[in-house]
Each structure stands twice: as C-alpha cells, then as structure tokens.
TIRO-888396 format. One record per residue: residue number from 1; residue in three letters; x, y, z of N, C-alpha, C in turn. Coordinates in Angstrom, 2 decimals, padded with zeros to 5 digits, m for minus. Atoms other than C-alpha are relative to their C-alpha. Layout:
N
NUM, ALA, X, Y, Z, X, Y, Z, X, Y, Z
...
***
This chain:
102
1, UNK, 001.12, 000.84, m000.40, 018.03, 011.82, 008.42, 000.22, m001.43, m000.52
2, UNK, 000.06, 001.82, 000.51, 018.08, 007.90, 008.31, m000.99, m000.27, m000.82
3, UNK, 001.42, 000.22, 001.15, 016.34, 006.45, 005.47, m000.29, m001.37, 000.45
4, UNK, 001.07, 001.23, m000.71, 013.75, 003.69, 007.25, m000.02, m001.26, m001.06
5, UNK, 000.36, 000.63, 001.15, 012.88, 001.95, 004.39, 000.29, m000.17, m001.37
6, UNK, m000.63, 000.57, 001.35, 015.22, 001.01, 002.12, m000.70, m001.11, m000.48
7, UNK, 000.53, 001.34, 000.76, 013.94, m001.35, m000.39, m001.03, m000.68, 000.27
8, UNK, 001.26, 000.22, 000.17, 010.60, m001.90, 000.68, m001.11, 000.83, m000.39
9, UNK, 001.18, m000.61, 000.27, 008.53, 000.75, m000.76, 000.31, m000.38, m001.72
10, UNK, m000.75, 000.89, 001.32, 007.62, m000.40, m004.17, m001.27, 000.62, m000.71
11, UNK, 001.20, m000.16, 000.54, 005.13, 001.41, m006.77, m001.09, m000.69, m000.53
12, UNK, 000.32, 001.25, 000.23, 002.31, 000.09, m007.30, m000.86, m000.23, m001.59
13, UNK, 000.86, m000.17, 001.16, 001.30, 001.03, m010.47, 000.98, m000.29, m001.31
14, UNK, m000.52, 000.48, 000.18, 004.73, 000.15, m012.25, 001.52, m000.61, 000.70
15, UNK, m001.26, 001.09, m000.47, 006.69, m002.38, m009.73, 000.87, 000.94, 000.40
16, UNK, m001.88, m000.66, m000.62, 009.72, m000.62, m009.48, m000.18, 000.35, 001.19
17, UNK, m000.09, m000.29, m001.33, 011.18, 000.51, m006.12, m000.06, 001.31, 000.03
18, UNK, m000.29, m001.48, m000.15, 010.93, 003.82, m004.58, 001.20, 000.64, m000.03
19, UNK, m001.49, m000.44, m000.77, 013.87, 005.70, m004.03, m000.29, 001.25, 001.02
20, UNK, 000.19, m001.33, m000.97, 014.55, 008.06, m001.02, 000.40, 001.03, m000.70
21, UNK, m000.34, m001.60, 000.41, 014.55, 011.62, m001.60, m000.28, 000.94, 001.30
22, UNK, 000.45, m001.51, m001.30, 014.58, 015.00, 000.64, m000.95, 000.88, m000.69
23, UNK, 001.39, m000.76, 000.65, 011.31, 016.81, m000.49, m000.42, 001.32, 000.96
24, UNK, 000.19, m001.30, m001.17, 010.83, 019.90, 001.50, 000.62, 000.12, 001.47
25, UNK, m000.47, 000.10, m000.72, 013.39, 019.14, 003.95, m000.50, m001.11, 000.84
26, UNK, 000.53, 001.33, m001.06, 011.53, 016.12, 005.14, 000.09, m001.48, m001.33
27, UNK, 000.10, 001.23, 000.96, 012.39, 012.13, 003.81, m000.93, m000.34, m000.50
28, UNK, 001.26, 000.75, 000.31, 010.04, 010.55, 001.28, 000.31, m000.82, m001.04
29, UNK, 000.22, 001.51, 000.65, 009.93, 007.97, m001.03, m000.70, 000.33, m001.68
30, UNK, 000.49, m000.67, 000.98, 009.63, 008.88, m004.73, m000.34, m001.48, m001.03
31, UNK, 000.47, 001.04, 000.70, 008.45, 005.97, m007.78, 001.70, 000.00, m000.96
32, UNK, m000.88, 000.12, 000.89, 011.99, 005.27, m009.49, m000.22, m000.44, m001.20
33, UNK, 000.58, 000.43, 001.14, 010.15, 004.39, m012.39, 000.06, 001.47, m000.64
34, UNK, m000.20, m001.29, 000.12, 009.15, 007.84, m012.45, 001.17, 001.16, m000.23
35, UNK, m001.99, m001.07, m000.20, 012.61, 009.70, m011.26, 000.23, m000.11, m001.44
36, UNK, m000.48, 000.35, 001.30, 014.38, 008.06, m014.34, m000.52, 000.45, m000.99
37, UNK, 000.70, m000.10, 001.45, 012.00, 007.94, m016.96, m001.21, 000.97, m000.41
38, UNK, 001.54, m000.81, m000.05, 009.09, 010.90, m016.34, m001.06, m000.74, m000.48
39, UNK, 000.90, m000.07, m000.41, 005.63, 011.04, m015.95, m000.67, m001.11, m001.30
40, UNK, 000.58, 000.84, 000.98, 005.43, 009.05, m019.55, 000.13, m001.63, 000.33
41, UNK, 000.00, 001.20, m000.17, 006.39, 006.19, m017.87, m000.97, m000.30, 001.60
42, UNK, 000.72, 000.52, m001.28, 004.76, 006.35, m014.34, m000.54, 001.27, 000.77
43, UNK, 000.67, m000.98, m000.99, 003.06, 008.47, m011.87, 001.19, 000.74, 001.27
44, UNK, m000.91, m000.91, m000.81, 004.83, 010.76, m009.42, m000.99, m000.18, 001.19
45, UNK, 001.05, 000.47, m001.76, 003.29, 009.06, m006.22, 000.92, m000.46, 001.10
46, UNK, m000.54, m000.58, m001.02, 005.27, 010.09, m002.96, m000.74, m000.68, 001.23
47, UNK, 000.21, 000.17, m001.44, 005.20, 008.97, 000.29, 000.92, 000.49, 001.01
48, UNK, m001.45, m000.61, m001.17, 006.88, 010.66, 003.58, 000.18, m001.06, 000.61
49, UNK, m000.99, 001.31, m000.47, 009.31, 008.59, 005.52, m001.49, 000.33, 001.33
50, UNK, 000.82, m000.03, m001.33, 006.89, 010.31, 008.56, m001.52, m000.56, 000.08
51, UNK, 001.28, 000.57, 000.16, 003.75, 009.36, 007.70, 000.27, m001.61, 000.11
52, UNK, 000.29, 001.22, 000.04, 004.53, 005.47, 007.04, 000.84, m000.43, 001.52
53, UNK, m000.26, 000.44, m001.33, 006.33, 005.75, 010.79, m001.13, 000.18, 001.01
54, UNK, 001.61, m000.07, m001.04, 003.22, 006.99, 012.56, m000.61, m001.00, m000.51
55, UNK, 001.34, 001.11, 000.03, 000.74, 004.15, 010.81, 000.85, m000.81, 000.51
56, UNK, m000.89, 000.65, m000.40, 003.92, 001.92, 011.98, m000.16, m000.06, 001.90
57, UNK, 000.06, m000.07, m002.22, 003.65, 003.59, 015.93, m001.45, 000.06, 000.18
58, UNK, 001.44, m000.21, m000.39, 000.34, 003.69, 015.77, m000.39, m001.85, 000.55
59, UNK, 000.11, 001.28, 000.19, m000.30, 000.15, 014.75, 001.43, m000.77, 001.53
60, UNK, m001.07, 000.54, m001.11, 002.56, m000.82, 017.43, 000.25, 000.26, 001.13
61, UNK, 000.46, m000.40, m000.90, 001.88, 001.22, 020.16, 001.65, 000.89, 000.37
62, UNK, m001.10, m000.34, m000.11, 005.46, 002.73, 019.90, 001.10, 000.02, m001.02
63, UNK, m000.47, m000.22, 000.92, 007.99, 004.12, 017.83, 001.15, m001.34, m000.26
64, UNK, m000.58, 001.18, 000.75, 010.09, 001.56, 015.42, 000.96, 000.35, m000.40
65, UNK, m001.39, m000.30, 000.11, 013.95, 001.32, 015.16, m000.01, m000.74, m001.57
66, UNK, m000.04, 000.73, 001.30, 015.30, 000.33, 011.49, 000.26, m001.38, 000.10
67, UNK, 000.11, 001.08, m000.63, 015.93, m002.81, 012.96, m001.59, m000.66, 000.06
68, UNK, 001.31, 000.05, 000.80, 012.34, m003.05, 013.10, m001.18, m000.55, m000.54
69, UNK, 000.90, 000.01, 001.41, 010.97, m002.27, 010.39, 000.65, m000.96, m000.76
70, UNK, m000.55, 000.84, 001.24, 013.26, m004.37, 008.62, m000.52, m001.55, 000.28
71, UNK, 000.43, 001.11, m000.11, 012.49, m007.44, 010.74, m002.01, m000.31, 000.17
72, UNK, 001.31, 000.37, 000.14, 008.38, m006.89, 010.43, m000.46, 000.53, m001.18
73, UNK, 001.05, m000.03, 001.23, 007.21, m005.15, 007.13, 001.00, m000.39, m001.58
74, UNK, m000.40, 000.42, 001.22, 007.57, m006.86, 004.25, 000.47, 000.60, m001.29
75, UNK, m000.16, m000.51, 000.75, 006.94, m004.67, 001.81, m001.17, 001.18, 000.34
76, UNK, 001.10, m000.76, m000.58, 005.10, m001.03, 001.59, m000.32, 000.68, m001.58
77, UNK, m000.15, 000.01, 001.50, 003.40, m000.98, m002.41, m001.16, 001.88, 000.28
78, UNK, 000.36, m001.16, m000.23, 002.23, 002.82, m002.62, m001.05, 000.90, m001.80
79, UNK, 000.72, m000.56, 001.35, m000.40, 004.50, m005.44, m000.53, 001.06, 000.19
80, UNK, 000.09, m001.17, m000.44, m001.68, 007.86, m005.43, m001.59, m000.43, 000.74
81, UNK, 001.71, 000.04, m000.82, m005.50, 006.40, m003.68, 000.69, m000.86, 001.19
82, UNK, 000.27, 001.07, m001.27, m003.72, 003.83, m001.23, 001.19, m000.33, 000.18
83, UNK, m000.89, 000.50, m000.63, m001.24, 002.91, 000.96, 000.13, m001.51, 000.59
84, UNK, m000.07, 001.39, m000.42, m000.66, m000.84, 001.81, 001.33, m000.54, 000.50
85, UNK, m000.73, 000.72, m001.03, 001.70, m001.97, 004.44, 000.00, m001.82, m000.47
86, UNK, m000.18, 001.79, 000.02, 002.77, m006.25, 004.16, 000.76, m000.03, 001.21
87, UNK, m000.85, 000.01, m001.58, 003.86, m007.24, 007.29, 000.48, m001.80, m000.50
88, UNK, m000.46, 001.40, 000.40, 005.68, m010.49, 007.14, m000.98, m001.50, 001.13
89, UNK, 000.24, 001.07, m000.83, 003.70, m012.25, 010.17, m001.50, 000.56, 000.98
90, UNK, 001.19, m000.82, m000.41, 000.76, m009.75, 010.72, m000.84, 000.34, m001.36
91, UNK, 001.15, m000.71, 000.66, m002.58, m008.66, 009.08, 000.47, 001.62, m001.23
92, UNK, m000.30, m001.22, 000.53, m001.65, m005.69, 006.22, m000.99, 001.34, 000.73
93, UNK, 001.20, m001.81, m000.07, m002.74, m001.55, 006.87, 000.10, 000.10, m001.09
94, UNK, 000.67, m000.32, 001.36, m004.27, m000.21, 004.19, m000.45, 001.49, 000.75
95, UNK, 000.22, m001.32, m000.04, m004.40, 003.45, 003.97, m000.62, 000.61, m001.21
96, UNK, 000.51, m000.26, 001.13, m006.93, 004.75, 001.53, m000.21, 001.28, 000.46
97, UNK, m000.13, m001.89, 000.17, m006.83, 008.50, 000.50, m001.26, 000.83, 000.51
98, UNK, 001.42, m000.06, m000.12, m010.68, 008.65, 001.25, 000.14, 000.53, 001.37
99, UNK, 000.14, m000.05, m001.81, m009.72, 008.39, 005.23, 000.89, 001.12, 000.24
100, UNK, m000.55, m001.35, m000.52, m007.19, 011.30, 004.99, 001.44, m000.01, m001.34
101, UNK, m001.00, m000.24, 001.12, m004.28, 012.99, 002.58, 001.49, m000.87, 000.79
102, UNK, m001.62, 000.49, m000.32, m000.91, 011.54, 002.05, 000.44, 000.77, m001.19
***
C-alpha cells in the first residue's frame, strides 16, 4: 500500500511527525514521539491512511492521487479529540471525535 502522507501528519500534542505503520492490515499514521519513546513521552494517537482520504474525497468531490495531496494539504496535526486538515490555499477540516470515531 502507498503511504499518502508522508511528512504531513504531525502530533499535536508533542510536534513530532507521524510515522506510517500497517495496523491491522490497513495504513495509519502512528505519533513518532510515541513509537520511540512510549506512552511517558506522548500519547498513542493513530490515524488511518483511509479515513484522512475520504474527508480528502469528500471535501473534493473525488478521490486524490499523491500528487495531490502533496500539492494541496499542508499539513494534517492529529490528537486523540480532533483531526485538523491545513490546506495550503483552502479553508482547514476539522474533525472532532464528538461528530464520529477515528
């Protein structure tokens, strides 16, 4: 599986970048803060590669090549209540845990 989002998912509770991982046979996005250093240093807050492509096709009306994603979201800062999309030339999504699980 292609990993979408290199280097823009970024925790948001200490900075660091995510790194990809395979989590139940599906891509996601783990807190490299975390990986490295456990839970004493950061939270274990996950995101799937699939989930941040649907708010992506949703928001776009069609699915998004890595090409892209690379040339529209800025950055995607991730915490265990909220998801926040940066788009480089558009309005941010904001995905709060309230409106449904991630």
């Amino acid at each position: 599986m292609t990993i979408l989002f290199s280097g823009k998912v970024f925790c948001g509770y200490c900075k660091k970048k995510h790194r990809a991982k395979k989590f139940r046979k599906h891509q996601s996005y783990i807190c490299s803060g975390y990986s490295n250093y456990g839970r004493g240093y950061c939270k274990q807050n996950r995101v799937s590669q699939f989930l941040l492509l649907e708010l992506l096709s949703h928001r776009h009306k069609h699915e998004l090549s890595k090409e892209d994603i690379d040339s529209l979201v800025e950055k995607i800062i991730v915490t265990e209540e909220e998801i926040r999309i940066k788009f480089y030339d558009e309005d941010d999504i904001v995905l709060n845990q309230k409106f449904g699980s991630f």
